[in-house]
N, C-alpha and C positions, 0 to 999 in steps of 0.2 A: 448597621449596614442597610443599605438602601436595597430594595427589591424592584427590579424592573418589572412592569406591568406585561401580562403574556402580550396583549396585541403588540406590545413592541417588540416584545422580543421575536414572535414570529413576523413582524416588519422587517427587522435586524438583519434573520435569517432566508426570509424571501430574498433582499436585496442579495446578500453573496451569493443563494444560487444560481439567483440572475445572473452574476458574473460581477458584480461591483466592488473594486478595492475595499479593501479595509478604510482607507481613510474617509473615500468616497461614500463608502456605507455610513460611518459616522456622520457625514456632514448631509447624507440625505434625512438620516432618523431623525437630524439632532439630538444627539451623545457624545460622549466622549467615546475616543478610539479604544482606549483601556477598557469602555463596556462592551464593545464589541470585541475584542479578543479575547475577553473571560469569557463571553456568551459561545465563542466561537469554540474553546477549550473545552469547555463544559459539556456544550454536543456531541463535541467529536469523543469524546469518551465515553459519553453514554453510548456511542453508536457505536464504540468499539467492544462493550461488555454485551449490547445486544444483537450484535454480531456473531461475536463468538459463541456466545450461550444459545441462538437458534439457528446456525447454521452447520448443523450437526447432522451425518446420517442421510446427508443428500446423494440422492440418486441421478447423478450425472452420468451422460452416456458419453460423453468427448468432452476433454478441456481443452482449451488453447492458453500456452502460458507465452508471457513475453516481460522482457522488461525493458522498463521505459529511464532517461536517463533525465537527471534535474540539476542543479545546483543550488547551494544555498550561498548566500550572501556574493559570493565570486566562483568564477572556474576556478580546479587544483593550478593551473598555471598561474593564473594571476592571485591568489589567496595568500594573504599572510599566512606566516610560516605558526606563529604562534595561534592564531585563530583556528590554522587547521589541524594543529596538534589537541585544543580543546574540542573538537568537534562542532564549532562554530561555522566552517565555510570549508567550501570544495562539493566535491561530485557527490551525489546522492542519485540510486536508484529506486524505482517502485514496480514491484514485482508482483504480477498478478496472472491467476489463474480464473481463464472464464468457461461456463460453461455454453458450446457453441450452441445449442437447439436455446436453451433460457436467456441466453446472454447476462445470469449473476455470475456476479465476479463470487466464488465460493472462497478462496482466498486473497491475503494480498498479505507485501508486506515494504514497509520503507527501510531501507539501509544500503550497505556496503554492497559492491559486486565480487562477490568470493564466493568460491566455492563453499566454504562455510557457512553465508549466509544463503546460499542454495540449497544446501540440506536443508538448513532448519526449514526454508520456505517448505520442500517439500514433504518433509515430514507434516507440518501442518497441514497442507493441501490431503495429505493421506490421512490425517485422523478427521479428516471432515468427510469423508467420502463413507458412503454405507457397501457400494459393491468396488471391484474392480473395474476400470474405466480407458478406455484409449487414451493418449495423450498427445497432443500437437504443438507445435514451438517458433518461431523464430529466432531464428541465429542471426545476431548481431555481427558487425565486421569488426574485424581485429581482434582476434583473439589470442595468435599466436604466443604470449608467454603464459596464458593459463589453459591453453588448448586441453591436456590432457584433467586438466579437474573437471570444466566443463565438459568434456566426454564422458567421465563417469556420472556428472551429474545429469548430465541427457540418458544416462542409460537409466540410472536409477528413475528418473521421471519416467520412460516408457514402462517399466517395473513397478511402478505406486501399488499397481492394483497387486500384483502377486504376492507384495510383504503384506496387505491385506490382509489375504488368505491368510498367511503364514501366521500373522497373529504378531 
């Protein structure tokens, strides 16, 4: 197996932070797109182990959480039916909480919009946090047939800091 030399690889990755496609990035390096999605895999997991393992114990005084909405491959409207039963295509959200004076994102998280995956976000948001901390939000429109879970999960977010305490 071949091993890309580092200045490419941090060519590779300058390029996409610049904002440049995948393909685009491949044909700036000259590579293949294949080394650029493994380079791209690669980072993001390392960046997601040293995320989690130093962002512990942060002393945030206000977060503002929001989630932002994406799609993969197609909108749930127009997505085969089959692809969106694999998890291949449809709505995907990314969920993130920032801290307002710092501006780090302390957590994030990509998936579903349920209430379930609203716990979990903010259970992890709460096991990153060293004190109890305010909390801020924006409310999306249209919420009417999950109104009442995202109510409890708005309350439970103003509460992070008190299961804190509670332990």
């Amino acid at each position: 197996m071949n091993k890309l030399p580092l200045t490419k690889r941090a060519q590779i990755l300058g390029l996409l932070v610049e904002g440049n496609s995948l393909r685009a990035t491949s044909r700036l390096a000259d590579c293949s797109i294949n080394t650029v999605t493994k380079l791209l895999v690669d980072v993001g997991t390392a960046c997601a182990a040293y995320q989690d393992k130093t962002l512990r114990n942060l002393t945030c005084k206000r977060i503002q959480c929001d989630e932002i909405w994406a799609f993969v491959y197609a909108k749930n409207k127009n997505a085969p039916p089959e692809m969106m039963a694999a998890g291949e295509a449809g709505d995907i959200w990314t969920w993130t909480a920032l801290d307002a004076q710092t501006k780090l994102i302390a957590s994030w998280m990509v998936g579903e919009r349920t209430v379930a995956a609203a716990h979990v976000f903010v259970a992890d948001l709460a096991s990153r946090l060293a004190n109890p901390c305010a909390t801020d939000h924006r409310w999306p429109q249209g919420l009417s047939e999950r109104r009442r879970g995202f109510i409890r999960w708005r309350h439970r977010l103003r509460h992070v800091g008190k299961a804190l305490r509670r332990g």
